[in-house]
C-alpha positions in Angstrom: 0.0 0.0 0.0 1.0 3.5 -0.6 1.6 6.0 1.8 -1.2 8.7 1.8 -0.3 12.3 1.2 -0.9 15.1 3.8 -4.1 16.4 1.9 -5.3 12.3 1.7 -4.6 12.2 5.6 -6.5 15.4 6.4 -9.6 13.8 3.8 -9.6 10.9 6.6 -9.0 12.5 9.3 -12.1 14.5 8.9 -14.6 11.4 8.4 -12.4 10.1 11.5 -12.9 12.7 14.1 -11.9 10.9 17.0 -8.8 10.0 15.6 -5.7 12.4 15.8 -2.5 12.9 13.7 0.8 12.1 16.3 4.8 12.6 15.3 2.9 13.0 11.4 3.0 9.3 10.7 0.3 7.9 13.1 -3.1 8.4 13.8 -4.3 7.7 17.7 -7.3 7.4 19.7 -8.1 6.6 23.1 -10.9 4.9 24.1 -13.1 5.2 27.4 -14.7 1.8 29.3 -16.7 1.4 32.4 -14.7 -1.0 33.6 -11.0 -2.2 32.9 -12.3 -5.8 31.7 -14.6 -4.5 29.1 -12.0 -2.9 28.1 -9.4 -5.8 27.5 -12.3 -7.4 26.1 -11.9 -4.8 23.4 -8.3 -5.0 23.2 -8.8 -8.6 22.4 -11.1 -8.3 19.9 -8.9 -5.3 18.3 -5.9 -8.2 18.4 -8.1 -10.8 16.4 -8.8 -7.8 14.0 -5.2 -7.0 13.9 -4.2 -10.9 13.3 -6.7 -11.3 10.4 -5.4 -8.2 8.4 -1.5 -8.7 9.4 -1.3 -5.0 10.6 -0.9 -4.6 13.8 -1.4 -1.7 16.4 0.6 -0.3 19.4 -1.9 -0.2 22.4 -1.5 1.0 25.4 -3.6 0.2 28.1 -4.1 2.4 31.1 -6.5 1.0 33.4 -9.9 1.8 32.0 -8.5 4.0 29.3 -7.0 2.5 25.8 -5.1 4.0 23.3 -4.7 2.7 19.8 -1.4 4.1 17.5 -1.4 2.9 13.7 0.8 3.5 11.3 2.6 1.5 8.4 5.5 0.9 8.8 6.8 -0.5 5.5 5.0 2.7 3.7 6.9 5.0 6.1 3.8 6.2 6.7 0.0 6.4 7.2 -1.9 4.2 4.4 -5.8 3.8 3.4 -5.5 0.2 5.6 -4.8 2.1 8.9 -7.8 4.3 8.2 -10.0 1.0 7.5 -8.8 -0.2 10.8 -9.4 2.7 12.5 -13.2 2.7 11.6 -13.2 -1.2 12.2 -11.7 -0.3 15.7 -14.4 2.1 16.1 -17.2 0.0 15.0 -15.8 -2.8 17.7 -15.8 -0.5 20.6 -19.8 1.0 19.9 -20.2 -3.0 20.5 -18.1 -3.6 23.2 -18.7 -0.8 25.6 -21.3 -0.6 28.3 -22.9 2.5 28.9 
């Protein structure tokens, strides 16, 4: 994959609004649970996710409180495939999370 250009990033940034720019070759998010197993629940599902496209995250977590970093590495850069993860991740945690 190809990495994106600024203008591409700022496209997808904007239909990803939750999602910030970081060191200008990741995008981040952090993501807010009730409770800290609900959250590694989410952090496992975001692994399975991970495994089945081969592109893998850093995530941090921090107690109740996780935070996704993507980037591509072999691209030296962000691509269109962290973006589709990013809105896969997203999708996953409005399933996962308990009000």
């Amino acid at each position: 994959m190809e990495k994106l250009s600024q203008s591409a990033i700022e496209a997808r940034l904007a239909e990803n609004p939750n999602w910030k720019l970081t060191d200008e070759k990741w995008i981040e998010r952090k993501y807010r649970f009730k409770d800290y197993l609900n959250g590694i629940e989410f952090v496992q599902q975001i692994a399975n996710l991970s495994e089945e496209a081969n592109h893998h995250p850093f995530i941090s977590i921090d107690y109740k409180l996780i935070t996704v970093k993507i980037t591509s590495w072999h691209a030296k850069g962000l691509t269109d495939l962290d973006f589709e993860l990013a809105q896969k991740y997203d999708e996953l945690y409005m399933k996962v999370k308990k009000d």
